[in-house]
C-alpha angles and dihedrals in degrees: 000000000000121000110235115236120265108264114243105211091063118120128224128190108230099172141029128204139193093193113051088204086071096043083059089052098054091033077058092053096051096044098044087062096048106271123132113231139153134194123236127202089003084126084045092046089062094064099043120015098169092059107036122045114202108239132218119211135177130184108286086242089059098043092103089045093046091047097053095042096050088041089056123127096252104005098085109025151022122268109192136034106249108223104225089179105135103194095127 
């Protein structure tokens, strides 16, 4: 028997966040280089942040894609401390 094909328009979650702040950041990456996401329970997250991550999913066809680009040196984070000492 043949294996049907994986169906595209099926949505994966490839991160997970506590701070929804942080789950807009990475939706911005994605879709700043052209991958559609969407956040779910980022509203839910905000009343009660211990029980309910905001998740980040893709398309199942885009999960690779979404991985490296949120696992990138200098997309998803931030990679130095910024010094915000003002003794000039």
């Amino acid at each position: 028997m043949t294996a049907l094909p994986e169906d595209p328009e099926e949505f994966v979650t490839v991160k997970e966040f506590i701070e929804p702040i942080e789950a807009q950041m990475a939706k911005s990456v994605l879709e700043s280089a052209g991958v559609e996401c969407f956040l779910l329970s980022e509203n839910t997250n905000s009343l009660l942040s211990a029980a309910f991550y905001a998740r980040l999913q893709v398309h199942k066809k885009d999960e690779a894609d979404a991985l490296a680009i949120l696992d990138a040196p200098g997309e998803g984070a931030v990679d130095e401390q910024v010094d915000v000492d003002n003794d000039e």
